[in-house]
C-alpha atoms as a printed R data frame, in Angstrom:
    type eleno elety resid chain resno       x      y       z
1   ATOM     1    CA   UNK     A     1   4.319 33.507   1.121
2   ATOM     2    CA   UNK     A     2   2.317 32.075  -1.507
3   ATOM     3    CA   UNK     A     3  -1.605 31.458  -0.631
4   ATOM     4    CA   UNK     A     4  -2.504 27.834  -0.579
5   ATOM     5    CA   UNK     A     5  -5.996 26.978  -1.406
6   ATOM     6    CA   UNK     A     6  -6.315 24.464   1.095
7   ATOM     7    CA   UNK     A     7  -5.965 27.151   4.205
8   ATOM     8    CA   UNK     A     8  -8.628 29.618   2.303
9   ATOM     9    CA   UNK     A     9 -11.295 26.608   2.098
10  ATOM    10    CA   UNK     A    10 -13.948 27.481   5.057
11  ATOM    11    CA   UNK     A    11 -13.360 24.012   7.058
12  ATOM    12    CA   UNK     A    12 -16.913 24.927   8.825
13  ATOM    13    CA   UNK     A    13 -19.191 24.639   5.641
14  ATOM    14    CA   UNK     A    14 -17.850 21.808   4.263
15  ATOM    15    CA   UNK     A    15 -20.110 18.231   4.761
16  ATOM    16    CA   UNK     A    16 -17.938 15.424   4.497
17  ATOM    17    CA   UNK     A    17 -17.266 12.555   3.572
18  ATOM    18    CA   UNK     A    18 -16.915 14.017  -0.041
19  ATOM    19    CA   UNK     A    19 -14.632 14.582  -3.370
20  ATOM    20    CA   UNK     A    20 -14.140 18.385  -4.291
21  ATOM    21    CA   UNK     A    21 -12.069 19.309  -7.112
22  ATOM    22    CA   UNK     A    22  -9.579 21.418  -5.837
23  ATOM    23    CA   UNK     A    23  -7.652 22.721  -8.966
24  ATOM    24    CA   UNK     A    24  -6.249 21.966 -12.758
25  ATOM    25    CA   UNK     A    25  -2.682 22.741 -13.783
26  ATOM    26    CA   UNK     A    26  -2.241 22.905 -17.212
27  ATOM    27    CA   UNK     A    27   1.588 22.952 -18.173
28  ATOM    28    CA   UNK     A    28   3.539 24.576 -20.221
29  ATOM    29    CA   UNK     A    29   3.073 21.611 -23.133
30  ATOM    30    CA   UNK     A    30  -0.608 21.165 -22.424
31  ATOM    31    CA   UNK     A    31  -0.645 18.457 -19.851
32  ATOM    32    CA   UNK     A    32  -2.946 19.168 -16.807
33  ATOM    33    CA   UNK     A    33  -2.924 17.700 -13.918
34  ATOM    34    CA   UNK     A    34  -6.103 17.709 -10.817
35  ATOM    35    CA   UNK     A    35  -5.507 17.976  -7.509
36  ATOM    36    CA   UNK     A    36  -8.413 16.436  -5.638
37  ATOM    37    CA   UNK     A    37  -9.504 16.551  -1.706
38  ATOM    38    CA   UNK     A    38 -11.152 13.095  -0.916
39  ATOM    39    CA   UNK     A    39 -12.332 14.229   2.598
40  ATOM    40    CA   UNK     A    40 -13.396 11.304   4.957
41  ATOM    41    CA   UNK     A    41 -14.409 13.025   8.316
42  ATOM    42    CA   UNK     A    42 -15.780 16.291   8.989
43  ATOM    43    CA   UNK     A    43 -13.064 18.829   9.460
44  ATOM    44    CA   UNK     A    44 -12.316 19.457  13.098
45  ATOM    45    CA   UNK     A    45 -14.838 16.757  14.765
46  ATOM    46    CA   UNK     A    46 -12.854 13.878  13.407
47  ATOM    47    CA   UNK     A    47  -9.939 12.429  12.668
48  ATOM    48    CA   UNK     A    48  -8.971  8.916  11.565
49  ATOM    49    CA   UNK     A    49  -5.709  7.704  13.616
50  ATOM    50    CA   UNK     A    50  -2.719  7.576  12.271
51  ATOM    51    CA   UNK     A    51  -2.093  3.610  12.083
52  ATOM    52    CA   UNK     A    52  -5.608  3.169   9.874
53  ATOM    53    CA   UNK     A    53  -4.926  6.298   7.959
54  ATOM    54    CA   UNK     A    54  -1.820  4.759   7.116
55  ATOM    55    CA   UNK     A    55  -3.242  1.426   6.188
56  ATOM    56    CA   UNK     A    56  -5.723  3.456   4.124
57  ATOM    57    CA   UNK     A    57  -3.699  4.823   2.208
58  ATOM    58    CA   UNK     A    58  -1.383  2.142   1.236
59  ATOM    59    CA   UNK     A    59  -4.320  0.322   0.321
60  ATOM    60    CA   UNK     A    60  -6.094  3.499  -1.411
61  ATOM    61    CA   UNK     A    61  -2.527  3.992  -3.638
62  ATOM    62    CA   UNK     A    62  -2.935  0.670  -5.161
63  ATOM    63    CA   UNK     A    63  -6.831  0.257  -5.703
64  ATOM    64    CA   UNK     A    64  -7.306  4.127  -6.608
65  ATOM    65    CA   UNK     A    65  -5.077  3.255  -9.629
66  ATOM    66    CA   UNK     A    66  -7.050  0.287 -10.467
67  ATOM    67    CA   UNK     A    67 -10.275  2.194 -10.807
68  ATOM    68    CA   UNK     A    68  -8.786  5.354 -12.555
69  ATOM    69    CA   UNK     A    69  -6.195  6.419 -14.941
70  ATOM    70    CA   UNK     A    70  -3.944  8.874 -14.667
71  ATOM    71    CA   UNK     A    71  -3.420  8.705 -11.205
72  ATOM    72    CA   UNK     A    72   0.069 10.224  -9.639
73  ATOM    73    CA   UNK     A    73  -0.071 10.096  -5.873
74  ATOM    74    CA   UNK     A    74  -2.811  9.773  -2.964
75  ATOM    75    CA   UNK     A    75  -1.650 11.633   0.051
76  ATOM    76    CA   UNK     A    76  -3.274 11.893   3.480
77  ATOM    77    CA   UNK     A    77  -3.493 15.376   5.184
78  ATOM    78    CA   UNK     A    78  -1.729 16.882   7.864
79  ATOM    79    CA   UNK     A    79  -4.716 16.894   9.575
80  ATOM    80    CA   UNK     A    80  -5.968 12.820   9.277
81  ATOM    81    CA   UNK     A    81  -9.557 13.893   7.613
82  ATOM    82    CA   UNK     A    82  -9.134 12.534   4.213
83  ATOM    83    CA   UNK     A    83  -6.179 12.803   1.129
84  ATOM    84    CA   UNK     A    84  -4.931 14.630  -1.832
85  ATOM    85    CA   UNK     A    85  -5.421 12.566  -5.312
86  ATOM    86    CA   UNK     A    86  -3.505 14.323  -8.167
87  ATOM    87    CA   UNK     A    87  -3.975 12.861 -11.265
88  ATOM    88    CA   UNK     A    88  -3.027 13.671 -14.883
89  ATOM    89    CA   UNK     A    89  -5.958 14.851 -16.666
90  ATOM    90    CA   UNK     A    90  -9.350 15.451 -14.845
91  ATOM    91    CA   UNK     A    91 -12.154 13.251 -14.000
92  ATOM    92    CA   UNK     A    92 -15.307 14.346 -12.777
93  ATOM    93    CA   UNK     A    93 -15.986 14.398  -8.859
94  ATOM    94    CA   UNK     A    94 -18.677 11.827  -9.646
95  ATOM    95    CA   UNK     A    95 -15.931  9.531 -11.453
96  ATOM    96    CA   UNK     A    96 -13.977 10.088  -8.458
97  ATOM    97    CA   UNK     A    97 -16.399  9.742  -5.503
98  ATOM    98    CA   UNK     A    98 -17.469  6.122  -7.522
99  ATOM    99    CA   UNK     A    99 -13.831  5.169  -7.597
100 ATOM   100    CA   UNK     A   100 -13.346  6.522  -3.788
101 ATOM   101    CA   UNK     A   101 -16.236  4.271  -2.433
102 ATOM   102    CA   UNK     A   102 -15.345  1.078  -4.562
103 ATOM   103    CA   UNK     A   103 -11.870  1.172  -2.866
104 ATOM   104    CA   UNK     A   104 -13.328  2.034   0.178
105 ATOM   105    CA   UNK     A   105 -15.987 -0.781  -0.118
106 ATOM   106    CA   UNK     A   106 -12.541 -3.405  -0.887
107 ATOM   107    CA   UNK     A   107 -10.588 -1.687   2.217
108 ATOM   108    CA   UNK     A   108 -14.163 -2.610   4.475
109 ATOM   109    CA   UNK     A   109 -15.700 -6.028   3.228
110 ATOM   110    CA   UNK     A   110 -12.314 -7.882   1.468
111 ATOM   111    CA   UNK     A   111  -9.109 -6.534   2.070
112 ATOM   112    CA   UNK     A   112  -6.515 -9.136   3.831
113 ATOM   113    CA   UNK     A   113  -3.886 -8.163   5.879
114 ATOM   114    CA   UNK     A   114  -1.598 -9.968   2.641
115 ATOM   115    CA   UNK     A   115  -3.196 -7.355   0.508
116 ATOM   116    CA   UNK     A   116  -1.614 -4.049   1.620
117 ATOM   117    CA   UNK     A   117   1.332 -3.510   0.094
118 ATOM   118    CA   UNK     A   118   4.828 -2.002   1.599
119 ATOM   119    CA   UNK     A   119   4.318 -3.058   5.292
120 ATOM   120    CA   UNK     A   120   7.981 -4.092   5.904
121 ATOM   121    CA   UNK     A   121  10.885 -1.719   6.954
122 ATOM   122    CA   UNK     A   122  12.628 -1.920   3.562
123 ATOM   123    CA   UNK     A   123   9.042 -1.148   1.484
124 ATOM   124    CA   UNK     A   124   7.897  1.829   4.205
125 ATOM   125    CA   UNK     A   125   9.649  4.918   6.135
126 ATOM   126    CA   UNK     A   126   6.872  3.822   9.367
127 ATOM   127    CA   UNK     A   127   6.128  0.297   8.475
128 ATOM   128    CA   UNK     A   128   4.819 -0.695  12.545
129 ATOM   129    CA   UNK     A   129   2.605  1.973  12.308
130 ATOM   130    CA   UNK     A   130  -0.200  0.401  10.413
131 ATOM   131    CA   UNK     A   131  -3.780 -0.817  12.071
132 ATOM   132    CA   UNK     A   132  -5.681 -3.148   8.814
133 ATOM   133    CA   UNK     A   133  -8.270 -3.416  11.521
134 ATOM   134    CA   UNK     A   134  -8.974  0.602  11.898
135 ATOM   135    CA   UNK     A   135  -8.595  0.937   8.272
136 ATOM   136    CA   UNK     A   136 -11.555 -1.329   8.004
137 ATOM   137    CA   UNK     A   137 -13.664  0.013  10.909
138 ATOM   138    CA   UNK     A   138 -12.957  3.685   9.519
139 ATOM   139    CA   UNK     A   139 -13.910  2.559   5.875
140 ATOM   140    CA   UNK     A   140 -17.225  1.215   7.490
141 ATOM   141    CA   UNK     A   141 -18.256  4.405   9.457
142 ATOM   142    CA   UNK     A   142 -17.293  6.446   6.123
143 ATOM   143    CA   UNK     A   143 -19.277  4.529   3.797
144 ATOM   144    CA   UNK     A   144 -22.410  4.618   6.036
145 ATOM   145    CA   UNK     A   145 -22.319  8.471   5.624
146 ATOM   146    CA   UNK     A   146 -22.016  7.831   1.767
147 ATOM   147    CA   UNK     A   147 -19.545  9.579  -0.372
148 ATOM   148    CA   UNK     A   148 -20.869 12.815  -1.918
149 ATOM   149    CA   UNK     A   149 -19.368 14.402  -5.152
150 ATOM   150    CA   UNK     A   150 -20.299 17.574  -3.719
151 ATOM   151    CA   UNK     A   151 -18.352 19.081  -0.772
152 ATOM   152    CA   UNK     A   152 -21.133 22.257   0.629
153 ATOM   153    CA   UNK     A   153 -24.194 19.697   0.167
154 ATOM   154    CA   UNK     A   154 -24.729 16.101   0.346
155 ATOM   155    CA   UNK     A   155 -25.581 14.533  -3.023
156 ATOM   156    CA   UNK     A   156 -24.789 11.346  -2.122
157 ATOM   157    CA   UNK     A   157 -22.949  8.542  -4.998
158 ATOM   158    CA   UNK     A   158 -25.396  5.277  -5.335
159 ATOM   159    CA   UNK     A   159 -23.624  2.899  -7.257
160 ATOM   160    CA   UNK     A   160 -19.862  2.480  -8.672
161 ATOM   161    CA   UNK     A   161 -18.296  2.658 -12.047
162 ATOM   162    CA   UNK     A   162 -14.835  2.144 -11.897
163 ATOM   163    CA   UNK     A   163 -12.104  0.852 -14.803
164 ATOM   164    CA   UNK     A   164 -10.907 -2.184 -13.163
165 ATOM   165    CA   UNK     A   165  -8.780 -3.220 -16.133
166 ATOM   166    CA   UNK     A   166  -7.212 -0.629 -17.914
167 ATOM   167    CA   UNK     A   167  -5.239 -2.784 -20.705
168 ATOM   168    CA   UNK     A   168  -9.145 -3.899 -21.920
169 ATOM   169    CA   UNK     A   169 -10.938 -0.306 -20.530
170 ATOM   170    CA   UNK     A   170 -13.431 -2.516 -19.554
171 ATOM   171    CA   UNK     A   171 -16.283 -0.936 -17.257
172 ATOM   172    CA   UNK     A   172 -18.361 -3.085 -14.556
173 ATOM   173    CA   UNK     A   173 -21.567 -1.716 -12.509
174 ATOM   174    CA   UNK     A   174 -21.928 -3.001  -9.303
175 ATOM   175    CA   UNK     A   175 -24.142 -2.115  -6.311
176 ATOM   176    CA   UNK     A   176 -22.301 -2.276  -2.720
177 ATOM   177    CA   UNK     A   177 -23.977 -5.418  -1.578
178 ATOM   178    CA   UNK     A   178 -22.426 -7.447  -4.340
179 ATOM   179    CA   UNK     A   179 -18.884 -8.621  -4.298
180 ATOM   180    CA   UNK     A   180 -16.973 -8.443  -7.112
């Protein structure tokens, strides 16, 4: 069976919330594509329930794309601590963690219910299984950690860049007590 790099991470070291790089595929015309773990809560002293990990993520599928390109999927874990982002081409962690705690930052202070996307039975395979108000309550606890771009240390992301209009590539700096 083939070795997945996930199950070889030590779990125990690891400070979270963070955004590690996990690997780049490059294939076989040049394209590469990142695989990224956005880890929420510590490994094995947390987990965020299923109905806000839900929410989070059909909020996180929409507003992730907003603040980079190239994304492909978000995916939570197995094990309800945080997601996969795979994206085409690679972004720093620093990009990423920015991006992360912008979205997270929307989820928290200004998402409405009417804002997360494919809660019905014909838009989601689960669609009673979402909790808007865990979502927000998780994002909260999360963000008062802070989001490092570093996975064995804390180096902690101040303030968000993000691409929040790709057809212009127009950049905005914001701090998290303003709205935008």
């Amino acid at each position: 069976m083939a070795k997945v790099e996930s199950f070889t991470l030590d779990h125990t070291k690891v400070k979270a919330p963070y955004v590690r790089l996990i690997t780049v595929e490059e294939g076989p015309k040049g394209d590469k594509i990142s695989n990224y773990d956005l880890r929420l809560v510590q490994p094995n002293e947390n987990a965020i329930p299923t109905a806000g990990l839900h929410t989070i993520e059909h909020l996180l599928a929409g507003l992730l794309r907003d603040r980079l390109t190239g994304v492909i999927d978000c995916s939570p874990f197995g094990c309800r601590t945080g997601f996969h982002l795979i994206t085409w081409g690679e972004h720093s962690t620093t990009e990423v963690a920015k991006a992360l705690k912008s979205s997270l930052e929307e989820i928290a202070y200004q998402t409405k219910w009417e804002d997360v996307q494919g809660t019905t039975e014909k838009s989601c395979g689960n669609y009673r299984d979402h909790s808007l108000f865990s979502a927000k309550e998780w994002c909260k606890k999360i963000l008062a950690q802070g989001i490092s771009d570093q996975p064995f240390e804390r180096h902690v992301v101040d303030k968000a860049v993000c691409d929040i209009n790709k057809k212009r590539q127009h950049y905005i700096e914001y701090d998290v007590t303003l709205s935008f």
